[in-house]
Every structure is written in structure tokens, then in C-alpha cells.
C-alpha positions as CSV (number, residue, x, y, z in Angstrom):
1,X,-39.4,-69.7,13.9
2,X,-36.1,-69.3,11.4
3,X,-35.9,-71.1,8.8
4,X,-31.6,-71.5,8.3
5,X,-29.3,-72.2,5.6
6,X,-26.0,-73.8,7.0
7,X,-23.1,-74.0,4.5
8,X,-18.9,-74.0,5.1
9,X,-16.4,-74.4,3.0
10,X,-17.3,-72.4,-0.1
11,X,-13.3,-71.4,-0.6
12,X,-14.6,-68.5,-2.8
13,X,-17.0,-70.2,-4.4
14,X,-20.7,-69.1,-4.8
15,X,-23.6,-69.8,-7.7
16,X,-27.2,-68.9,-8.3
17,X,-28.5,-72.2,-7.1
18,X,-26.4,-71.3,-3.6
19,X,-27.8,-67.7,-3.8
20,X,-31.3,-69.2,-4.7
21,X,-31.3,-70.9,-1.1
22,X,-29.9,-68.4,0.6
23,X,-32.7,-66.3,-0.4
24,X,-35.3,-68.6,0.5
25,X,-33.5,-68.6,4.1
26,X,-34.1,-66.4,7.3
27,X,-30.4,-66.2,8.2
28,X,-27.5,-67.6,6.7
29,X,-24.9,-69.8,8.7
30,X,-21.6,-70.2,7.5
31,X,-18.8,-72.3,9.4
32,X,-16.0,-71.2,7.6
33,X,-13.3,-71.4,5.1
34,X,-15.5,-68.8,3.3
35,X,-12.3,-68.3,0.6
36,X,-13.0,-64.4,0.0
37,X,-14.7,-61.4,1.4
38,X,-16.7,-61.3,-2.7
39,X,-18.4,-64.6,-1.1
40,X,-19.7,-62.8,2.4
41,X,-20.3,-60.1,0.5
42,X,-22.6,-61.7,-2.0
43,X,-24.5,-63.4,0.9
44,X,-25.1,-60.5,2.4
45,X,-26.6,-58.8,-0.6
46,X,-29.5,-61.5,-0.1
47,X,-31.0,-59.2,3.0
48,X,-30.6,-62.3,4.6
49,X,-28.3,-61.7,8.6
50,X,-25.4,-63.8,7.8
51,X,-23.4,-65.5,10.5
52,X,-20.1,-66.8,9.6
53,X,-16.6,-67.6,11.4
54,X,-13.4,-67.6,9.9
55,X,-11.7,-71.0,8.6
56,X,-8.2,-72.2,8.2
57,X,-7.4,-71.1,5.3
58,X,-9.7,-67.5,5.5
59,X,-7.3,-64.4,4.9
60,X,-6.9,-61.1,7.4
61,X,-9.8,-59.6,5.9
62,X,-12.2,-62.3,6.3
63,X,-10.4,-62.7,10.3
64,X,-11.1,-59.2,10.7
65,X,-14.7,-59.2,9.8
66,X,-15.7,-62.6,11.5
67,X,-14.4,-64.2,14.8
68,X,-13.1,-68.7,15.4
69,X,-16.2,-68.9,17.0
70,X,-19.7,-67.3,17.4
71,X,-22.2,-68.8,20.4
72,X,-25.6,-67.5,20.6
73,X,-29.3,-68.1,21.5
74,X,-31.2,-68.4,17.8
75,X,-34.5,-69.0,19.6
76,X,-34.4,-71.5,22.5
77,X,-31.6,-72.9,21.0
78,X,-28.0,-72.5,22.1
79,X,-25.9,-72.5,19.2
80,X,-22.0,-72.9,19.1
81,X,-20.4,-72.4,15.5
82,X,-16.7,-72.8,15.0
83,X,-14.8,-74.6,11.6
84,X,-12.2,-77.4,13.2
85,X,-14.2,-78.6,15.8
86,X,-14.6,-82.4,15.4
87,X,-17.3,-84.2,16.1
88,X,-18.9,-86.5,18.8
89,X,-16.0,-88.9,20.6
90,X,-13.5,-87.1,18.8
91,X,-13.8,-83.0,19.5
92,X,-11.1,-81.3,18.5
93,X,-9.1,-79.9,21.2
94,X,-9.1,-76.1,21.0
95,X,-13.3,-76.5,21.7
96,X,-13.0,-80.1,24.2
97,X,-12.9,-78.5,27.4
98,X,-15.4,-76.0,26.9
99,X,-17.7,-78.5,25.2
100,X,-17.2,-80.9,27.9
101,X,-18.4,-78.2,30.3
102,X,-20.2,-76.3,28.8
103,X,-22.3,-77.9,26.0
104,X,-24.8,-76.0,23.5
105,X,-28.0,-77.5,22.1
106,X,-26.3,-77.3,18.6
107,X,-22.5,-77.5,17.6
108,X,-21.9,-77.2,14.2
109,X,-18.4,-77.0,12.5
110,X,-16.8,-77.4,8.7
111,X,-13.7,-77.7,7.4
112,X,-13.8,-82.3,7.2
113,X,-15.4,-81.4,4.1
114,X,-17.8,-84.6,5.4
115,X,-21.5,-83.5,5.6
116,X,-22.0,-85.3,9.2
117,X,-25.2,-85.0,11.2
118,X,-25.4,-86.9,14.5
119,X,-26.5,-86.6,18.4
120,X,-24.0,-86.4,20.9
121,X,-25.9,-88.8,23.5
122,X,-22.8,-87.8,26.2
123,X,-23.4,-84.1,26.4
124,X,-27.1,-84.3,24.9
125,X,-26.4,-82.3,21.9
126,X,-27.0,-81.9,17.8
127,X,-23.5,-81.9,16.0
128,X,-23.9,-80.3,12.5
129,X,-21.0,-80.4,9.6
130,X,-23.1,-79.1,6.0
131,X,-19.8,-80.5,4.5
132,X,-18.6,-78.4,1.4
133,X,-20.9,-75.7,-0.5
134,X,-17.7,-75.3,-3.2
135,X,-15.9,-76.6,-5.6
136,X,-12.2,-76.9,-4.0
137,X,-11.3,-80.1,-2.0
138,X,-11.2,-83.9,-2.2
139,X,-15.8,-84.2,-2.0
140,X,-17.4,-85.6,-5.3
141,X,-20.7,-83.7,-3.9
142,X,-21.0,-80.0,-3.1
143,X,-23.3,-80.1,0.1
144,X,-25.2,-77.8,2.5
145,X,-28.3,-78.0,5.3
146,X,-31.3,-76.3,5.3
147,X,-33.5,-76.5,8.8
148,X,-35.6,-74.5,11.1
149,X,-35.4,-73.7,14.7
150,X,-38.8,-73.4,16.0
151,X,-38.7,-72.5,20.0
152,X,-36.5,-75.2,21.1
153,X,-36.6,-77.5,18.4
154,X,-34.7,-77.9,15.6
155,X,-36.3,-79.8,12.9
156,X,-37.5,-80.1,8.9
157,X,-33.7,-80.9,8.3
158,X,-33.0,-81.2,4.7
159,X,-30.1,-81.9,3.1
160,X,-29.3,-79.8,-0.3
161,X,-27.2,-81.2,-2.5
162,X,-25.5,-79.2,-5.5
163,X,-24.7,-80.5,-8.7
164,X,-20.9,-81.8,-8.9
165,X,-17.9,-80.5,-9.2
């Protein structure tokens, strides 16, 4: 059992109360636009693995230490992380085909700013978008998810809201 802290979109933002959940986490998931190495770096410093892709607007040095997309087993659980990747009916299409053939148990992306959770009844998978964990963009309400994967089940899903901008 892991008990995970999904978050995106800090664009090189980070607080206590973000560090606080962190801490409290068994990993750390991060779908991008992480703003500045400081941020990773900080996230790290919880002892907590961190798992992150690059975002859009993520410089070299972020790009060199994390890859567009990161697909592992976390448990029984096939997981598929990436930042632009849509969501159900309307996948983006640098991940479509791949999706379409090849569909994990959990897709999670970021960069929408739009916390999103819903089931992709099609392909039989959990989409994931935490929405934004930081202060820059158009979102009244910083945003993350906290969850655990237990086997093959993914459940206790909470949504963590952060005070606003």
C-alpha cells in the first residue's frame, strides 16, 4: 500500500502546507510545469521518491533531470504520467495512439490547470489532473490529490485544497 501526493503545476512555487503533505506522503507525483529545479529539489528533501515529468514551460535543467512521460507499475497499478495529455474524449494527440492501444489503469496529466477526476469507460481507465499546486495561472484555488494504491485499487481519494492565491 502507498499512500501518494499528486500535484502539477507549481511554476516554482512551493510552501510549508505543500511540504506538510508531501511529508505525510509515500511518494510524491508531479505532472509537470514544476517552474524550477529549487521546487524538485525541496520535494526531495522530504525523503519522500519523487516522480515528476517535465511541463511546457520547464527549463533544460528540469528536461534533463525528468523525461515527457514516466509509465510504471506502482503496485498492481499501471500508471502513465505525462503534463498535456487531455482527458477522456479529448486526449491529446502526442499520447492518442498509444492510449488507444495501449491503456494504463491510471493516466494522469496537468498543465489545464482544471483539477479533473473521471473514468474513461472506453479504455476502462482512471484519468487524474490535481489541477495547480501554485500560485501562477488563471485558477482562483491552488489544488492537489492525495490517494493510495493498495494492490490494484486505487482509493481514499481526497482532494487538498490550498488557501488562495
Amino acid at each position: 500500500m502507498k499512500k501518494i501526493l499528486l500535484l502539477s503545476d507549481t511554476h516554482s512555487y512551493i510552501d510549508d502546507r505543500i511540504i506538510h503533505y508531501a511529508e505525510q506522503a509515500d511518494e510524491i507525483w508531479h505532472a509537470g510545469d514544476i517552474g524550477s529545479i529549487e521546487i524538485s529539489d525541496k520535494l526531495k528533501a522530504t525523503g519522500k521518491p519523487l516522480i515528476a515529468v517535465y511541463g511546457n514551460i520547464d527549463n533544460t535543467e528540469i528536461r534533463k533531470e525528468f523525461p515527457l512521460n514516466q509509465r510504471w507499475m506502482c503496485e498492481g497499478v499501471d500508471v502513465w504520467i505525462t503534463h498535456i495529455g487531455g482527458y477522456p474524449k479529448k486526449y491529446s494527440p502526442a499520447v492518442m495512439d498509444e492510449i488507444r492501444q495501449n491503456p494504463p489503469k491510471l493516466f494522469i496529466c496537468g498543465h489545464s490547470h482544471i483539477l479533473k477526476v473521471m473514468m474513461d469507460k472506453d479504455l476502462g481507465l482512471l484519468h487524474m489532473n490535481p489541477g495547480a499546486a501554485g500560485k501562477h495561472g488563471w485558477h482562483k484555488q491552488p489544488t492537489m490529490l492525495r490517494f493510495v494504491i493498495d494492490g490494484e485499487n486505487i482509493k481514499d481519494l481526497e482532494v487538498i485544497e490550498l488557501a488562495g492565491k
